[in-house]
C-alpha positions in Angstrom: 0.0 0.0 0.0 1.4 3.8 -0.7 1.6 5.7 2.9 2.9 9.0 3.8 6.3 8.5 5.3 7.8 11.9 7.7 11.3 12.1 7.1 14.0 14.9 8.0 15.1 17.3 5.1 18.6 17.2 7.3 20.9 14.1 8.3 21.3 14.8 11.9 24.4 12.4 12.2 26.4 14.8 14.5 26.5 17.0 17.5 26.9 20.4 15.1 23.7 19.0 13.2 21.4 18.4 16.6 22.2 21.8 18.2 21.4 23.4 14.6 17.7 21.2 14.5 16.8 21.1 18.5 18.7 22.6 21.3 19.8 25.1 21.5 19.5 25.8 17.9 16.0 25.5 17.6 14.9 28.0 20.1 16.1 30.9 18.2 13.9 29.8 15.4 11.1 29.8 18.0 12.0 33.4 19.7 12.1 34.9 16.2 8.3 33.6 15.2 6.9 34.9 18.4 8.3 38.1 17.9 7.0 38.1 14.6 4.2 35.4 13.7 4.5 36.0 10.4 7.5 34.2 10.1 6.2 30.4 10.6 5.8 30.6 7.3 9.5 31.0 6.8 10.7 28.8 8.9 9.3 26.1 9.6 7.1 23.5 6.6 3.6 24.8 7.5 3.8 26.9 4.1 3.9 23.6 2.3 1.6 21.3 4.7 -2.4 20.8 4.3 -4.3 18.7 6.5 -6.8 16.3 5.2 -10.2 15.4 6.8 -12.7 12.8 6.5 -14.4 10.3 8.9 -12.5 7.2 7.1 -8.3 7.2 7.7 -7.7 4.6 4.5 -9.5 7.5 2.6 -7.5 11.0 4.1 -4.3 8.5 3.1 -5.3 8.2 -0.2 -6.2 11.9 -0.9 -2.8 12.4 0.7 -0.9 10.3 -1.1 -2.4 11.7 -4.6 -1.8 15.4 -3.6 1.7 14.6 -2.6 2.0 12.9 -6.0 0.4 15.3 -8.2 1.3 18.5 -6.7 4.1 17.9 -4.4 2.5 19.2 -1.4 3.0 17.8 1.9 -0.5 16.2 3.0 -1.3 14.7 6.3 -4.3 12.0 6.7 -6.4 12.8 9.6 -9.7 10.8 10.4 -12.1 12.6 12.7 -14.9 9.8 14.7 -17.6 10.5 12.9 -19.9 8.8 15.4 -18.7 10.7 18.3 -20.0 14.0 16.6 -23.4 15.6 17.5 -26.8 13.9 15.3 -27.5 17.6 14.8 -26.1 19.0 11.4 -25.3 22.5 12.4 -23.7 21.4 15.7 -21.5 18.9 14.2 -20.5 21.7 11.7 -19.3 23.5 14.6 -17.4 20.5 15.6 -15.6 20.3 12.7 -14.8 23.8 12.5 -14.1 23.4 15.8 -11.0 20.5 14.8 -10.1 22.7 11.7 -9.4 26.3 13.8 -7.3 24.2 16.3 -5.0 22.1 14.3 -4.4 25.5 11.7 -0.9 26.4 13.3 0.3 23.2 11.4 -1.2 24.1 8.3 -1.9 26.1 4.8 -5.3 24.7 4.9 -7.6 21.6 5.8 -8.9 19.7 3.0 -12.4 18.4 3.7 -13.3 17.6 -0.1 -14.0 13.7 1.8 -16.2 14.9 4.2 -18.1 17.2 2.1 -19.0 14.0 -0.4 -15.9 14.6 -2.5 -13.8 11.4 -4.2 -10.1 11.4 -3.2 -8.6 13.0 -6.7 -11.2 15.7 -6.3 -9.4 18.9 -8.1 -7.3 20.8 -4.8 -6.1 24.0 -5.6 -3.2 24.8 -3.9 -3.2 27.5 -0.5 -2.1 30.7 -1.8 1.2 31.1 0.5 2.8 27.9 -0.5 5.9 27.9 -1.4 6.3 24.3 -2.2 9.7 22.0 -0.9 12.6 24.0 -0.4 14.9 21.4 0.2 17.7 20.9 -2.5 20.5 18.5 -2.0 23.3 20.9 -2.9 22.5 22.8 0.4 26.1 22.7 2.6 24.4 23.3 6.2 27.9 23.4 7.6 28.1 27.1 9.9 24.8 28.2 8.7 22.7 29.9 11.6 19.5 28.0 12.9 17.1 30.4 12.0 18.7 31.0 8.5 18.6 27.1 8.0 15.6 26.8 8.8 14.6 29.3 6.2 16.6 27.9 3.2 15.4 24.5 4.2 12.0 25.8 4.8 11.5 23.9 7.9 13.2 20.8 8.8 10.5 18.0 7.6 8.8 16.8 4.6 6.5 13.7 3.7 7.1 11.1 0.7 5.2 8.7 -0.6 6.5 4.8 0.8 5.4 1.6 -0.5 5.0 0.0 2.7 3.4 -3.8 3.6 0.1 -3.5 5.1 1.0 -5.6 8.0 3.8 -3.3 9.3 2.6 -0.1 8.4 2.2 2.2 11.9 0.0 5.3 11.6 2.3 8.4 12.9 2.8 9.5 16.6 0.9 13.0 17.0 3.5 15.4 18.9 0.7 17.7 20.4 1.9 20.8 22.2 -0.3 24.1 23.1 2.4 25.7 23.5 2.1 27.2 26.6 5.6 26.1 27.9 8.2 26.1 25.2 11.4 25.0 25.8 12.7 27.3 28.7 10.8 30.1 26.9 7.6 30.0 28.2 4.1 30.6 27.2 5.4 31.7 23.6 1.9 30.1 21.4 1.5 27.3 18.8 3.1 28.9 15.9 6.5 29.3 18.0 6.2 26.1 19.1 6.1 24.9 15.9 10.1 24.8 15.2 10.6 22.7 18.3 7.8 20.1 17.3 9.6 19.9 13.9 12.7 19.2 15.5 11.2 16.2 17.7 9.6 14.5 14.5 13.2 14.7 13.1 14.6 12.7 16.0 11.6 10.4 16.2 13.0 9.7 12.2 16.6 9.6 12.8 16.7 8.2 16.1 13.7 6.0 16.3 13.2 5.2 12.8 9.5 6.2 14.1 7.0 8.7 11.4 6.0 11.8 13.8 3.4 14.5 13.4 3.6 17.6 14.5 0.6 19.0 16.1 0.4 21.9 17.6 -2.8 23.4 18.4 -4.4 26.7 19.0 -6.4 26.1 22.3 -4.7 26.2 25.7 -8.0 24.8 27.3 -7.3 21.4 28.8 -10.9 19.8 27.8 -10.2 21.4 24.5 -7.0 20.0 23.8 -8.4 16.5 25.2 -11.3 16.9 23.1 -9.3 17.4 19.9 -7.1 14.4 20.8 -10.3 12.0 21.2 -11.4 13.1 18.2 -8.6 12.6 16.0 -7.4 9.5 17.8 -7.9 7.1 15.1 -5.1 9.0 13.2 -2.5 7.9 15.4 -0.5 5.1 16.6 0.3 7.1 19.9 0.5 10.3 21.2 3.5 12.3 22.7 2.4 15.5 24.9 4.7 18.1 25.0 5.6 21.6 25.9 2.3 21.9 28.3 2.4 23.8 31.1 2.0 22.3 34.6 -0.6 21.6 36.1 -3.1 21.3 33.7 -0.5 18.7 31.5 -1.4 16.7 34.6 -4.7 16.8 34.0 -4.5 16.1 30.3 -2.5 13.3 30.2 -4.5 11.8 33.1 -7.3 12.2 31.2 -5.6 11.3 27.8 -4.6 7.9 29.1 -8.3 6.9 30.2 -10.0 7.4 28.0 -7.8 6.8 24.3 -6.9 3.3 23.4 -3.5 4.5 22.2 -0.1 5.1 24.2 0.2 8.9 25.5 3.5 9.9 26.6 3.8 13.0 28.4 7.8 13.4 27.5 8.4 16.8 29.4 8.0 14.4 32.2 8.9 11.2 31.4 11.3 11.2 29.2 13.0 13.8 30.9 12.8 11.5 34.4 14.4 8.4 32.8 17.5 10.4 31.0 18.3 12.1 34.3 17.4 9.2 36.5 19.9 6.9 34.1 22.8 10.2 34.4 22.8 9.9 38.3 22.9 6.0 38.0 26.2 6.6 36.7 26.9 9.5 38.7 26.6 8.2 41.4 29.1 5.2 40.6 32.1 7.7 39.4 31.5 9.8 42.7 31.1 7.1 44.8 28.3 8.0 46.4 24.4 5.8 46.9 21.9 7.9 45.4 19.6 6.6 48.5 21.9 8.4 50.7 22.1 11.6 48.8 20.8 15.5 49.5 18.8 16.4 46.5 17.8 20.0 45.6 15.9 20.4 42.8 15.3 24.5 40.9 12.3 23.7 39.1 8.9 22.6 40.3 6.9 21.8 37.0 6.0 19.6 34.9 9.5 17.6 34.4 10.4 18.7 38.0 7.7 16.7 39.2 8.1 13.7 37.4 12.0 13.6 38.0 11.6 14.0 41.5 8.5 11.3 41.8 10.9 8.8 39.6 14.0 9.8 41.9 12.0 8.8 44.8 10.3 5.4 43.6 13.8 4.4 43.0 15.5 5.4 46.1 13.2 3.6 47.7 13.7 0.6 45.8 17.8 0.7 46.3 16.8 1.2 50.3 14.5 -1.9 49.9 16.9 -3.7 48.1 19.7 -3.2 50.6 18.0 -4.2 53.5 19.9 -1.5 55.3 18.5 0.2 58.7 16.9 2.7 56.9 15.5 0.9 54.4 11.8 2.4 55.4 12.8 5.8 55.5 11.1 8.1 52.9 12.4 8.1 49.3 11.8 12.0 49.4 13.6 12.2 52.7 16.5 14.9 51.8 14.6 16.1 49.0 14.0 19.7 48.4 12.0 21.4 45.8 12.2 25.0 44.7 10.7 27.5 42.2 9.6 30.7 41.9 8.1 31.4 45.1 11.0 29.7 47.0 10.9 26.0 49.1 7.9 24.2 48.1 6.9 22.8 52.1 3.4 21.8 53.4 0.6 24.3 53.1 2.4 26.8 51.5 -0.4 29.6 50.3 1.5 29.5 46.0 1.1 25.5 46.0 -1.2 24.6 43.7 -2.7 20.6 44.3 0.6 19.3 42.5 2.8 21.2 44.4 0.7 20.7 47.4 1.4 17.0 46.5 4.9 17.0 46.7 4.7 19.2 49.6 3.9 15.9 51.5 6.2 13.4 49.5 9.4 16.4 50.3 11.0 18.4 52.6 10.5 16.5 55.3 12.5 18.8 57.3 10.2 21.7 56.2 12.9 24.1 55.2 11.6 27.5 54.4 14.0 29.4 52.7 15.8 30.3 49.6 17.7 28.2 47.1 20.9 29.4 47.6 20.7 28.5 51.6 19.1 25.0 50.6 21.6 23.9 48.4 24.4 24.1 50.8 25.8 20.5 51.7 23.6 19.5 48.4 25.0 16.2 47.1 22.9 16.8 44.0 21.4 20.0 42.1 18.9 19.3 39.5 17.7 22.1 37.6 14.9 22.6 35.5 14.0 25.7 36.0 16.0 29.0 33.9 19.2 30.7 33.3 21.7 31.6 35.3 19.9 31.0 39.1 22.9 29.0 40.2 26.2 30.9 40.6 29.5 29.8 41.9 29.4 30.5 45.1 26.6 28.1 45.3 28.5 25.2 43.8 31.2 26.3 45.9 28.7 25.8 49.4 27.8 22.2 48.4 29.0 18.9 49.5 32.4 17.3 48.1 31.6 15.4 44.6 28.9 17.6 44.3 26.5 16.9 40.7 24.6 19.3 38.9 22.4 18.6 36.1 21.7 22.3 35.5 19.3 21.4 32.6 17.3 24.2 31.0 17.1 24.7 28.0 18.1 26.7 26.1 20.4 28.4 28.9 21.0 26.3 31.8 21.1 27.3 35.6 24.3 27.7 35.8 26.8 26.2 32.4 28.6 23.4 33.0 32.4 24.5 33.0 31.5 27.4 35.4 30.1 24.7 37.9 33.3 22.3 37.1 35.5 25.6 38.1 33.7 26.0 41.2 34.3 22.0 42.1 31.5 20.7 41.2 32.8 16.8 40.0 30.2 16.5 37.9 28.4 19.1 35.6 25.9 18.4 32.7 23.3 20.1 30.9 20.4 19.4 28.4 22.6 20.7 25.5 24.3 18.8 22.9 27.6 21.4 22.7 28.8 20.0 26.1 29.7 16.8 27.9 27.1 15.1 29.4 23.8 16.0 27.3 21.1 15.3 29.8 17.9 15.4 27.3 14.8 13.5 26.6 16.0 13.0 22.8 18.2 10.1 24.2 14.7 8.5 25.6 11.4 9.4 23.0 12.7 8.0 20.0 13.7 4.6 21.3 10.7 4.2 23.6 8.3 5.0 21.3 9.6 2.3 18.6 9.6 -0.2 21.4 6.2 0.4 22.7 4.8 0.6 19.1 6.2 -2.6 18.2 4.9 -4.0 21.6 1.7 -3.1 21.6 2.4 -1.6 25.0 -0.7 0.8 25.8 0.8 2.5 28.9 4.5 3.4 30.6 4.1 2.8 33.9 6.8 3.3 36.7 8.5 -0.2 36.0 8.7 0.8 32.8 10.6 4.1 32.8 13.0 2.7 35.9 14.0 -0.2 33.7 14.5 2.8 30.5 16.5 4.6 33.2 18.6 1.4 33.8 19.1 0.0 30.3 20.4 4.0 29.0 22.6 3.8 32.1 23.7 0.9 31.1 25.1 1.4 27.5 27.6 3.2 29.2 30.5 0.5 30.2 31.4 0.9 34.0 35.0 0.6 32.7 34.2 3.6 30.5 32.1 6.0 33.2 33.7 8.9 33.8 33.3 12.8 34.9 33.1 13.7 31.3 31.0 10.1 29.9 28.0 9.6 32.5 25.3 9.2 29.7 25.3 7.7 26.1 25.3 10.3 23.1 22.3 11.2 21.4 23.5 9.5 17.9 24.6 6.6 20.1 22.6 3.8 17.5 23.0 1.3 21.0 20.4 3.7 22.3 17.4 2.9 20.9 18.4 -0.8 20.5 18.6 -0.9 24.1 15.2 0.7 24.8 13.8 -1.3 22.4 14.6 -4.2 24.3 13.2 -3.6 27.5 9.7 -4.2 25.7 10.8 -8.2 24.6 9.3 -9.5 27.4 6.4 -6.8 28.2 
């Protein structure tokens, strides 16, 4: 059968190539749309992209496929539940209008020739601002600046038409973001977004030999953005969330996972917890230190704050568990401070929201009170995930001996790595691929995804991402481990394979 295959207009097969197509790269692509939005259509493929709708996915594909063959413009099936719309004809307009305005960011235009009672070579005329594919071969992307590559590339994806078997062909993973957390940019909209989302779908490709869609939609309302989801479920093979401000991501995936019969992978969270859960693994080893015994600080209370610090605990209290030690029923969180804007996060604070107030009761046991820099003094660990420059060397300086940070915001960290090695930190890694010890989710999505999709795994729970955590760790030999070489590279091809295996007997 002809599909739509998503592939990269780049070869990311080096460090230069992954800071130019996500981080840090990418984020100047993003800042320079939300300054101007006009500029999506410069810089990223939504000048060549249309969305097709009908209520039949075997259909949208076909439409797809003959508009990418006759006019060379990048088409995207989509299949909206036809049944789950209202029996009334003008409300179920409204919900399809309703799809349509959301899902825009992505797009030139949404075809719904199908829907309207059209056949799938139905005459399309083009969206007035394409420009068509960009790409050309002859391109040397060697010292060209992100946002300039991005513009002579037009965007970093494109779509091809693939014979592919029937009984191996995978419908795409739907990257859906809002928008509303960015990066470490912030509530910068979908259009912005858009650059980043483009970047992930390249990784999926490159990393996780795994077709990814980006999707990044207009509404910030949680029902909204679960509604849309539910909607166009039948278009996916799985759904990564991402870029969603906390709390309501909480909320969506919650809701997400309950009530879609496809895997939904909030990666902010998760896939951020496994990649630093694996780096301390090894950290711990080189500074010979047990993670169960450790002071951990974290800068950073959201979304992948949370999930970090939930998976940092569930494994320290396995290790205690497992060492049948005299402590072995103490508290996971137990020496385990969160911070963020406000300051500690501790019991009944008045700026906790219910997942702070949450981790209020699984923290700080001690209920500490005051600022960062006084709580990360005899800190065996920082982790940051939070924005630039809030550490400074006198704070590295005021932790414990072997001190580890994994100052990991992006694009700037907390505090960059050979700043906190100068102050004596032993350990120092960020979520950037231009330094030692690249602490990002692109070593875990890719992977993970491929494995679950070939699994027929329908949810990641806990055992799951500590057994990620432990196979990444892994791939780096103990006789290897080092200051400098706690976690695999990115382009590491042993990284996926070894993801992929923790699913063989799932």
């Amino acid at each position: 059968m002809k599909t739509i295959e998503i592939i990269p207009k780049i070869k990311v097969d080096n460090k230069e190539k992954l800071a130019l197509v996500y981080t840090p790269g990418v984020a100047k692509s993003s800042n320079a749309i939300h300054a101007d939005y006009d500029k999506v259509f410069d810089l990223t493929n939504r000048s060549n992209s249309v969305a097709i709708l009908s209520f039949n996915y075997t259909e949208s594909l076909k439409r797809a496929v003959y508009i990418k063959e006759t006019l060379g413009v990048d088409a995207y099936p989509f299949e909206i539940k036809q049944n789950e719309l209202s029996k009334d004809e003008t409300t179920r307009k409204k919900e399809i209008d309703f799809v349509v305005e959301n899902i825009m960011p992505n797009f030139m235009g949404v075809d719904t020739v199908l829907i309207e009672g059209g056949s799938f070579d139905s005459a399309f005329e083009i969206p007035t601002r394409s420009k068509g594919c960009l790409f050309s071969g002859d391109i040397k992307i060697e010292n060209i600046e992100p946002v300039e590559l991005r513009r002579l590339f037009g965007g970093v994806i494109e779509t091809r038409v693939k014979e592919t078997p029937d009984n191996i062909f995978k419908k795409p993973v739907a990257i859906i973001s809002d928008g509303s957390a960015v990066l470490g940019l912030g509530n910068i909209g979908a259009e912005a977004g858009l650059p980043v989302m483009e970047g992930k779908a390249v990784l999926f490709k490159s990393l996780g030999e795994v077709d990814a869609m980006p999707l990044c939609l207009k509404t910030q309302v949680p029902s909204e953005i679960e509604r849309i989801a539910f909607l166009l479920e039948n278009s996916f093979s799985g759904i990564n969330l991402e870029d969603i401000s906390a709390p309501r991501c909480f909320e969506v995936e919650e809701n997400l996972i309950n009530s879609l019969h496809i895997p939904v992978f909030h990666d902010d969270q998760h896939g951020t917890a496994i990649v630093v859960l694996a780096g301390l693994l090894n950290a711990m080893k080189v500074a010979g230190k047990n993670l169960e015994d450790t002071k951990i600080v974290f800068s950073g209370a959201g979304a992948a704050g949370q999930a970090i610090c939930k998976l940092l605990i569930k494994m320290r209290e396995f290790l205690k568990a497992a060492s049948n030690a005299e402590n072995a029923n103490t508290p996971g969180g137990k020496g385990v401070l969160m911070f963020d804007k406000f300051g500690a996060v501790y019991k009944g604070r008045k700026e906790n929201d219910s997942s702070l107030e949450a981790m209020a009761q699984i923290t700080n046991y001690e209920e500490f009170k005051g600022s960062l820099k006084d709580g990360i003094k005899n800190a065996d660990i920082f982790i940051g995930v939070s924005a630039k420059g809030l550490v400074d060397q006198d704070m590295v300086k005021s932790m414990a001996k072997n001190a580890v940070l994994f100052a990991i915001a992006n694009p700037e960290p907390e505090i960059l790595p050979n700043l906190a090695l100068e102050a004596g930190a032993l350990i120092a890694a960020s979520g950037r691929s231009d330094f030692n010890n690249q602490i990002n989710n692109s070593l875990v999505f890719p992977g993970l995804f491929c494995g679950i999709l070939n699994s027929n795994v329908k949810k990641v729970d806990d055992k799951i991402k500590i057994e990620a955590a432990l196979a990444l760790a892994e791939i780096v030999p103990e006789s290897e481990l080092s200051k400098d070489y706690i976690i695999p590279d990115a382009l590491d091809e042993k990284v996926p394979l070894g993801l992929q295996k923790i699913f063989q007997h799932v």
